[in-house]
MARMI-554871 format. One line per 2 residues: number of its first residue (from 1); their letters; for each residue x, y, z of C-alpha. Coordinates in steps of 0.2 Angstrom, whole numbers. Example, Ala and Ser with C-alpha at 12.3 -4.5 7.8 and 13.67 -1.06 7.14 Angstrom:
1) AS) 62/-22/39; 68/-5/36
END
This chain:
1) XX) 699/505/511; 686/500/499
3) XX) 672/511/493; 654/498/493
5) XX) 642/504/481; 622/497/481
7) XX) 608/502/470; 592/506/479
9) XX) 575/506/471; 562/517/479
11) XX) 542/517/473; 530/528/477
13) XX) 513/518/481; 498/523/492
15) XX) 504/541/493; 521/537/501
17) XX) 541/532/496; 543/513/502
19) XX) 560/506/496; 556/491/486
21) XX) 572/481/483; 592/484/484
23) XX) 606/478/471; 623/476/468
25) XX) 622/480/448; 617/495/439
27) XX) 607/490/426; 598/476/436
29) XX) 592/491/444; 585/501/434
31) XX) 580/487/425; 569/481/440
33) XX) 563/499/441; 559/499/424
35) XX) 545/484/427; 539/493/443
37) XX) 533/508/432; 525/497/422
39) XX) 513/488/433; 498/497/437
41) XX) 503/498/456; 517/510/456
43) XX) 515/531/452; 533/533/452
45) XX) 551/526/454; 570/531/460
47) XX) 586/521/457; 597/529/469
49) XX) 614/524/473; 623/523/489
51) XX) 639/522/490; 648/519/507
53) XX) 669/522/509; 675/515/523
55) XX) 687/524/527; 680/540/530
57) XX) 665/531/538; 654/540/526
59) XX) 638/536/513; 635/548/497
61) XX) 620/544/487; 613/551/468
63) XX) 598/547/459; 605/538/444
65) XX) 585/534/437; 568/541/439
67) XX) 550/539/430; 533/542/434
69) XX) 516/539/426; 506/555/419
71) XX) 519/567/419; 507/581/415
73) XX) 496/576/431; 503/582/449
75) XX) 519/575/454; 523/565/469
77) XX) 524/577/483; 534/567/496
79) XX) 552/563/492; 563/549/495
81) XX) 572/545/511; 588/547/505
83) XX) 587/561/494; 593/574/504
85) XX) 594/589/490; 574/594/490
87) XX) 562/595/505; 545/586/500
89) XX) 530/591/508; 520/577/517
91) XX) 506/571/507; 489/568/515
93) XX) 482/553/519; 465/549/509
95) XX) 447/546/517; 445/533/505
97) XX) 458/519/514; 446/518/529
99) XX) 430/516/517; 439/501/509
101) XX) 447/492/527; 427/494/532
103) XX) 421/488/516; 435/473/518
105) XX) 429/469/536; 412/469/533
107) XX) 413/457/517; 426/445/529
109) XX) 413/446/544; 399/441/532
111) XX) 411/427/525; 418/418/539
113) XX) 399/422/547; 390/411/532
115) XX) 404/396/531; 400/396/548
117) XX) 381/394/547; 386/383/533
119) XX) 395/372/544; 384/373/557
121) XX) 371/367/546; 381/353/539
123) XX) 382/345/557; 365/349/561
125) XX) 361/336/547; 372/325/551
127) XX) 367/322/568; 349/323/562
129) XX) 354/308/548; 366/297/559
131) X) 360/303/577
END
């Protein structure tokens, strides 16, 4: 039978491995990864690829490319799903994330609060002008 072969892109963002996008061609891959790196959004990236024969009902995977930002700084802790050859241990999960949904909710509340006073205002006049 027929061995299948994908190209799986992993990036670590927000202190985790997410899998951002899976292809059939090689250098698309690490091309794509190669543009992840590059934005200000991802630490790291892995190209692994999986490949899956059939006939023995069985998947094999390799990292075929990996880059991260600041070498010298601390290296991304937790690994990659697939990559079954080191342990990685879990990374803790800042303070900061709550502080910023707070922050987020507060300035929404405020937001949606205002255009509605704004509204309400509006009509106020309206009726006032027309009632």
């Amino acid at each position: 039978m027929a061995i299948s072969v994908s190209f799986e892109i992993y990036s670590f963002k927000n202190g985790d491995w997410m899998l951002d996008s899976v292809h059939d061609d090689k250098n698309m891959a690490i091309h794509q990864g190669r543009m992840l790196i590059a934005s200000p959004h991802h630490m790291a990236i892995r190209v692994i690829e999986e490949s899956y024969d059939d006939a023995a009902d069985r998947s094999f995977s390799k990292i075929i490319y990996k880059d991260q930002k600041g070498k010298d700084e601390q290296k991304p802790k937790k690994q990659a799903p697939k990559d079954k050859k080191s342990g990685g241990a879990p990374v803790k999960k800042k303070k900061k994330k709550k502080d910023d949904f707070s922050k987020n909710l507060i300035i929404m509340v405020i937001s949606v609060g205002g255009i509605g006073l704004g509204l309400l205002a509006l009509v106020a006049v309206l009726i006032a002008k027309f009632g």
